[in-house]
N, CA, C and O atoms as CSV, one atom per row, in Angstrom:
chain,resi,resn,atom,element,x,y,z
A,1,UNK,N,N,93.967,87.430,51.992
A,1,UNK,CA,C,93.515,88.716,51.558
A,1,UNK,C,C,94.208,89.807,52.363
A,1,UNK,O,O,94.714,89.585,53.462
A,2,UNK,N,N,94.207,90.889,51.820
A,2,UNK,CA,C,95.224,91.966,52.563
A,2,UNK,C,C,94.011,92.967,52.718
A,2,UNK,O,O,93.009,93.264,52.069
A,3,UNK,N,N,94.735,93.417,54.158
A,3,UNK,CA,C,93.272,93.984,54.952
A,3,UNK,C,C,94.106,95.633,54.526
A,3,UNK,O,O,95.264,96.050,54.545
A,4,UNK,N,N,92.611,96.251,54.127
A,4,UNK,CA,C,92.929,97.596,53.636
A,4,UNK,C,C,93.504,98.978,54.293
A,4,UNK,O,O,93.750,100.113,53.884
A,5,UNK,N,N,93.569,98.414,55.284
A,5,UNK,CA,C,93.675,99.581,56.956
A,5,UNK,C,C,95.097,99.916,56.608
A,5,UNK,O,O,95.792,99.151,55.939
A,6,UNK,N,N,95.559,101.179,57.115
A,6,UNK,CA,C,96.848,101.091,56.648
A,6,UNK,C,C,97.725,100.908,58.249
A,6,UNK,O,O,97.055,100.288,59.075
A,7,UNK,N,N,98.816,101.277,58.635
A,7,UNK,CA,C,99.096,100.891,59.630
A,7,UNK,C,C,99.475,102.352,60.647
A,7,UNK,O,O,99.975,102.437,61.769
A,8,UNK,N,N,99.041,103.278,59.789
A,8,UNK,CA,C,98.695,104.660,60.485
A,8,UNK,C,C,97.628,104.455,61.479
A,8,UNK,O,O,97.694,104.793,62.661
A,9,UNK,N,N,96.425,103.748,60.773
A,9,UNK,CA,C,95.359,103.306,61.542
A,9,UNK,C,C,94.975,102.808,62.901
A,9,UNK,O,O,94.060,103.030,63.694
A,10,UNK,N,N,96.549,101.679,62.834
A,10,UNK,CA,C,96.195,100.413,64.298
A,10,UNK,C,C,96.257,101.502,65.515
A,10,UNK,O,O,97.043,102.443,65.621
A,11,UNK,N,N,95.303,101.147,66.323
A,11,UNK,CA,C,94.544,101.770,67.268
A,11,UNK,C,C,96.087,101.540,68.274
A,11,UNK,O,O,96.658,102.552,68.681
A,12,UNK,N,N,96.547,100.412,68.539
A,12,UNK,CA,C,98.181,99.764,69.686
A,12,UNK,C,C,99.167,99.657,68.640
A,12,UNK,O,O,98.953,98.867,67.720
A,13,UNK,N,N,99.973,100.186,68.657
A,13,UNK,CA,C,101.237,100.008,68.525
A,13,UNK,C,C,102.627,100.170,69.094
A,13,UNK,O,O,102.476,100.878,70.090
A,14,UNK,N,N,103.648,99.929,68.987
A,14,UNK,CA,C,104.816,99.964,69.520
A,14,UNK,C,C,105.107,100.733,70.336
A,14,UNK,O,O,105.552,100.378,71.427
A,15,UNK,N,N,104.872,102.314,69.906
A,15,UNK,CA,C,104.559,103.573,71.426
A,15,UNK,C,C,103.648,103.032,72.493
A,15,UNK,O,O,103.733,103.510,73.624
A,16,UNK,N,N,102.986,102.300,72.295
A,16,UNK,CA,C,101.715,101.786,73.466
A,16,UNK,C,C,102.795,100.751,74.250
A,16,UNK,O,O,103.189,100.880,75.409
A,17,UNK,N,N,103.109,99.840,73.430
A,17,UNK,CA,C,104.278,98.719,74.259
A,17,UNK,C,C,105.044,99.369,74.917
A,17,UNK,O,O,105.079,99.239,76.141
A,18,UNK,N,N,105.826,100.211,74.264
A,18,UNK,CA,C,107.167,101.164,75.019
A,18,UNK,C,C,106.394,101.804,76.090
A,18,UNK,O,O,106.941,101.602,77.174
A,19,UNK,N,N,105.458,102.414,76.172
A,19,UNK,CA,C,105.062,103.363,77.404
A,19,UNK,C,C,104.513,102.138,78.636
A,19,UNK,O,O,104.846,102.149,79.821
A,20,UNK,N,N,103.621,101.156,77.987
A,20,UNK,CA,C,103.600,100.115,79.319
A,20,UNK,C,C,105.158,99.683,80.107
A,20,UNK,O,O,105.496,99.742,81.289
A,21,UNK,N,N,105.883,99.243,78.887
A,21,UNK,CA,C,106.788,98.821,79.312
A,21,UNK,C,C,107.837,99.659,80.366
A,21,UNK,O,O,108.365,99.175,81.367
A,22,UNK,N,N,107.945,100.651,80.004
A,22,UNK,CA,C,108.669,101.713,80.782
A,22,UNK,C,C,108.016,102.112,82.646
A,22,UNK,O,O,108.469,102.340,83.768
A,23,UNK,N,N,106.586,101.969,81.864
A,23,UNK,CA,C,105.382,102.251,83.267
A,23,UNK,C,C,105.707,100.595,84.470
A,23,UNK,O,O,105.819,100.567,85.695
A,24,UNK,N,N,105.755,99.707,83.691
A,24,UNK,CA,C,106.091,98.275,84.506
A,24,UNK,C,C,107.550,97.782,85.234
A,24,UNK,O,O,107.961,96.859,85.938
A,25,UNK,N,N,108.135,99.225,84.482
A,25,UNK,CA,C,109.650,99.107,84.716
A,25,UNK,C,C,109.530,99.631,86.318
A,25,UNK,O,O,109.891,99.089,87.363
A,26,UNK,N,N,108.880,100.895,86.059
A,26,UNK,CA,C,108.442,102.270,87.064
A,26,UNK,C,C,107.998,101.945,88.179
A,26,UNK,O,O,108.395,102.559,89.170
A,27,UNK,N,N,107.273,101.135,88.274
A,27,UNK,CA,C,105.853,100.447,89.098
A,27,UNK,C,C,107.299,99.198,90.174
A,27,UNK,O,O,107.626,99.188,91.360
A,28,UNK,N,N,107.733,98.392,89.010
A,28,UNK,CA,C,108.915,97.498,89.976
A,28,UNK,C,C,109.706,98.307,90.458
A,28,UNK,O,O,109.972,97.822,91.558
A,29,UNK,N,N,110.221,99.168,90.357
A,29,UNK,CA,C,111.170,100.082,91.032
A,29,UNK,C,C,110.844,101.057,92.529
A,29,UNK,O,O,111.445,101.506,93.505
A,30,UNK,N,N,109.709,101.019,92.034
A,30,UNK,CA,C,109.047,101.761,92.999
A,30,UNK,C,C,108.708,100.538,94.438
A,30,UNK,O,O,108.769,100.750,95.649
A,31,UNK,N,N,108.327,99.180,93.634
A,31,UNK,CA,C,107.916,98.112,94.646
A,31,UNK,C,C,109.148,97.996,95.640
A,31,UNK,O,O,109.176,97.980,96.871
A,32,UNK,N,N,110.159,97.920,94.686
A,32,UNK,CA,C,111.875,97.220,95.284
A,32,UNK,C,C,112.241,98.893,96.431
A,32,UNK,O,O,112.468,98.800,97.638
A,33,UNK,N,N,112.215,99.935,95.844
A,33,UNK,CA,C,111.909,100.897,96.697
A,33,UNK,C,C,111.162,100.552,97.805
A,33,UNK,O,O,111.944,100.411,98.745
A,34,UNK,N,N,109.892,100.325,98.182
A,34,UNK,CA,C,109.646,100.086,99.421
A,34,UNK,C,C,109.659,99.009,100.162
A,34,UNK,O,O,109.415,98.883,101.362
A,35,UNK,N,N,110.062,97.974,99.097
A,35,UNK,CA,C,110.866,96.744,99.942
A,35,UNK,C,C,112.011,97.357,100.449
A,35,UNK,O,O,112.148,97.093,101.644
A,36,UNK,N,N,112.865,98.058,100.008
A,36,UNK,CA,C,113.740,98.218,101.121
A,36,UNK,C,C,113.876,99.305,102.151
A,36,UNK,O,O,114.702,99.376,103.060
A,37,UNK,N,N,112.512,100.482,101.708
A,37,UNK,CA,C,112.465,100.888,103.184
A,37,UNK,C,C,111.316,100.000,104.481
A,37,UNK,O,O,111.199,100.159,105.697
A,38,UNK,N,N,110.791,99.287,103.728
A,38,UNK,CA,C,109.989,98.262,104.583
A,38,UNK,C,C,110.887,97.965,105.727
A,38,UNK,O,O,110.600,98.139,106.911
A,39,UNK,N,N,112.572,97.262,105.017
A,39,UNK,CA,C,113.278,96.326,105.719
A,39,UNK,C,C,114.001,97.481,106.365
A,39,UNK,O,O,114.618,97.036,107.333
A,40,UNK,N,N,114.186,98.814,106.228
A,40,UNK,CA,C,115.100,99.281,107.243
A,40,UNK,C,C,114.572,100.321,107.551
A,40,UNK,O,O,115.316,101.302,107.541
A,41,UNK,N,N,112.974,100.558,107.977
A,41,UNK,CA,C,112.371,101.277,108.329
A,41,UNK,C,C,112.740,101.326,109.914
A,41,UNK,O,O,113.444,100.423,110.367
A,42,UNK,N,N,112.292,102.331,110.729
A,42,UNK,CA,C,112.241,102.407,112.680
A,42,UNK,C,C,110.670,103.515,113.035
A,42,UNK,O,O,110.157,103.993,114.048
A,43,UNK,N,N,110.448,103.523,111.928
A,43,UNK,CA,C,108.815,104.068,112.355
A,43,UNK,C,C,107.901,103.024,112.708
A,43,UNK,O,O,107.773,102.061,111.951
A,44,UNK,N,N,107.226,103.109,113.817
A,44,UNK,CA,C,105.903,102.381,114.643
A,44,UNK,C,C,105.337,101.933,113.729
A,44,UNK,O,O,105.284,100.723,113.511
A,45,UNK,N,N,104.640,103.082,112.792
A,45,UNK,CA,C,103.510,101.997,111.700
A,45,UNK,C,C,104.331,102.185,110.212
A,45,UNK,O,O,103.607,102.432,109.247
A,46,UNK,N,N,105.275,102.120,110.058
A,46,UNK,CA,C,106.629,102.403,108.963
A,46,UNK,C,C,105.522,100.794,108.448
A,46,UNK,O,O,104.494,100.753,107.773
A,47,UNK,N,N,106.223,99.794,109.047
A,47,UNK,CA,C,106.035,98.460,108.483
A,47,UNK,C,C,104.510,98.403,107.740
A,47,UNK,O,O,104.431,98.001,106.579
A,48,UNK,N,N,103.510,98.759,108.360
A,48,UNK,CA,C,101.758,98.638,107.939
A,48,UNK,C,C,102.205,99.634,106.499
A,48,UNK,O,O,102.238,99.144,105.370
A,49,UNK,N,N,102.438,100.688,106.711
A,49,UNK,CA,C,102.027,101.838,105.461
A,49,UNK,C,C,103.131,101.014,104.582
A,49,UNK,O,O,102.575,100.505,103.609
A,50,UNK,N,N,104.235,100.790,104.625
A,50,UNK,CA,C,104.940,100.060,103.598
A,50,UNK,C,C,104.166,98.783,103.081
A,50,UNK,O,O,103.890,98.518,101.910
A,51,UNK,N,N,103.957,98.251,103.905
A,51,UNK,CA,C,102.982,97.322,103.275
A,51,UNK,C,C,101.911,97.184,102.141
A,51,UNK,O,O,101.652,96.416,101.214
A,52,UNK,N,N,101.385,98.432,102.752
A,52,UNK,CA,C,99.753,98.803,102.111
A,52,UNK,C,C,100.857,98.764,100.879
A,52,UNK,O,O,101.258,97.694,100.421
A,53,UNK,N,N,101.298,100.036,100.401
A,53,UNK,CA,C,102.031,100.369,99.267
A,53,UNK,C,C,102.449,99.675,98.311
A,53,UNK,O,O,102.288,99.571,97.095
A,54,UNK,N,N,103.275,99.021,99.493
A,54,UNK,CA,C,103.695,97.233,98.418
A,54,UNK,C,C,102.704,96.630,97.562
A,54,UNK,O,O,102.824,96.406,96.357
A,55,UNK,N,N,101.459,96.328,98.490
A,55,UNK,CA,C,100.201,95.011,98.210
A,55,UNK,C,C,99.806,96.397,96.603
A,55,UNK,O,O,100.164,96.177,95.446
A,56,UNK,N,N,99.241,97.336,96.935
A,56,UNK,CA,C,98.972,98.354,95.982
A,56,UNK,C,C,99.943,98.301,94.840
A,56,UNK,O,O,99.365,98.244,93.755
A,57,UNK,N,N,100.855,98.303,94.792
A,57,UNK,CA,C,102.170,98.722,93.601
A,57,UNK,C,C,102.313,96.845,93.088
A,57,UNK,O,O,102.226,96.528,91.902
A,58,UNK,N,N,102.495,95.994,93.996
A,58,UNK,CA,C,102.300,94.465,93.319
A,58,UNK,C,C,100.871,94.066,92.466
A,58,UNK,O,O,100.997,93.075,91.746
A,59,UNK,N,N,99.644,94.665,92.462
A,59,UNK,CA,C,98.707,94.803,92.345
A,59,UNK,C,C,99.031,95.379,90.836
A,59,UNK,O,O,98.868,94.730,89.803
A,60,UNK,N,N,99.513,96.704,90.916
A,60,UNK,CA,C,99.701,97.449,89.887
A,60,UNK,C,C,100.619,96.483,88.657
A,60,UNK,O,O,100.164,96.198,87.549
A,61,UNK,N,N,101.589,96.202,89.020
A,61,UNK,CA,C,102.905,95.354,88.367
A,61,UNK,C,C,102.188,94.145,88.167
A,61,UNK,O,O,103.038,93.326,87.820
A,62,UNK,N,N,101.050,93.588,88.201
A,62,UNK,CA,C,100.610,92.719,87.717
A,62,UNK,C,C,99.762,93.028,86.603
A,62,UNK,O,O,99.950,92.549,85.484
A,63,UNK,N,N,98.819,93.832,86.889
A,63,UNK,CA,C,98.137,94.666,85.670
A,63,UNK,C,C,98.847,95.057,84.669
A,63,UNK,O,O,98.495,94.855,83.507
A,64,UNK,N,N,100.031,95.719,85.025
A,64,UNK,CA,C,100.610,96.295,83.608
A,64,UNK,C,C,101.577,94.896,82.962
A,64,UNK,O,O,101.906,94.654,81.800
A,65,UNK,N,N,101.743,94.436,83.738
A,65,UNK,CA,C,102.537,92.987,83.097
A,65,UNK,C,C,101.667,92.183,82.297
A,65,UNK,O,O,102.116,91.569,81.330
A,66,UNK,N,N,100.119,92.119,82.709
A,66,UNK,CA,C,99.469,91.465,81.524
A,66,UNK,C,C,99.092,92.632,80.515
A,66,UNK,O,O,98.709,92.327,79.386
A,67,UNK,N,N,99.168,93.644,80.806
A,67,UNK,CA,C,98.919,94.996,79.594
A,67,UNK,C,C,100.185,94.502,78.476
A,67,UNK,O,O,100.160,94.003,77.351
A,68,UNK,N,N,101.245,94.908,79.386
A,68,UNK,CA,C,102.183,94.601,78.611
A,68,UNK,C,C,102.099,93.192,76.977
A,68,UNK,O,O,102.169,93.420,75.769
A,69,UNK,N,N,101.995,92.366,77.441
A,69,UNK,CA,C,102.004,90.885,77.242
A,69,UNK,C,C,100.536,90.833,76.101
A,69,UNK,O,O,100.530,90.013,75.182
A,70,UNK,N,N,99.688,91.531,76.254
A,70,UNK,CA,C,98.072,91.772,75.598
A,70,UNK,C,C,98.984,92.321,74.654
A,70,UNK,O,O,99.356,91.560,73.761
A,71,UNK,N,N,99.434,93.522,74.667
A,71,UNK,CA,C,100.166,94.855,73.595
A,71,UNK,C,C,100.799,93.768,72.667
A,71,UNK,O,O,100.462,93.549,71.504
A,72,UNK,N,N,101.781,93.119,73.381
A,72,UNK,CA,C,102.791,92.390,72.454
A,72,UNK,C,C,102.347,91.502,71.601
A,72,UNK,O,O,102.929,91.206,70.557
A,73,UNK,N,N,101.092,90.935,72.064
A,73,UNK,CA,C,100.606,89.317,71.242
A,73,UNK,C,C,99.799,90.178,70.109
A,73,UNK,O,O,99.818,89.733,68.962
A,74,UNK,N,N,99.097,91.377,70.374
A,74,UNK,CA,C,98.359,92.414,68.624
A,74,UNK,C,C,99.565,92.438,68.242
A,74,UNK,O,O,99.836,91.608,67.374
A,75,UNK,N,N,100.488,93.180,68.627
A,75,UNK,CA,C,101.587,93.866,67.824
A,75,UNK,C,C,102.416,92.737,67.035
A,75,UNK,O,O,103.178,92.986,66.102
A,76,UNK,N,N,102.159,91.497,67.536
A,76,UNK,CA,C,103.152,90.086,66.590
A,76,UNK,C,C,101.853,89.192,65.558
A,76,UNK,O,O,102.031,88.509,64.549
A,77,UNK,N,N,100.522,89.541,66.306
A,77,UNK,CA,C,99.734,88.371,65.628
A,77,UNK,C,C,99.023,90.035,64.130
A,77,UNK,O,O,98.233,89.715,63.241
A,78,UNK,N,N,99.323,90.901,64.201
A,78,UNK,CA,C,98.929,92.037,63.399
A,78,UNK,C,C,100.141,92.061,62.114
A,78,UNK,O,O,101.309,92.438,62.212
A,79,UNK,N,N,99.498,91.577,61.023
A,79,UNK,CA,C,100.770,91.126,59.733
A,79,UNK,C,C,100.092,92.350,58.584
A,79,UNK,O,O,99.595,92.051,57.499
A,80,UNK,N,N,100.190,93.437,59.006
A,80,UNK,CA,C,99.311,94.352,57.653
A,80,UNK,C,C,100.531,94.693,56.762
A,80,UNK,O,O,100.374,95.324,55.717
């Protein structure tokens, strides 16, 4: 049966994928960013605050990686 909704309707679509995706891009860049001032930091507590940041932003890049991955499986299992 063909579901009557049109596809103006779907609540996620492809702009939703693209903006996670771009945001997960953002989020790793930012991680690899303070991986490498982690490694060539010379501030006393340089290493702790890089850290925090890291654990925070890996945290993040995991969330949006299953956002991501949620978005994609509506957007392939959705046949209107």
């Amino acid at each position: 049966m063909d579901n009557p909704q049109s596809k103006a309707d779907l609540a996620i679509d492809r702009i939703n994928y693209a903006k996670n995706l771009i945001g997960l891009a953002g989020f790793t860049a930012l991680f690899l960013y303070c991986a490498y001032l982690l490694s060539t930091t010379s501030k006393p507590n340089g290493p702790l605050v890089y850290g925090i940041v890291m654990f925070a932003l890996l945290l993040t890049i995991i969330r949006s990686a299953r956002r991501v991955v949620a978005i994609r499986r509506i957007i392939l299992t959705d046949k209107r």
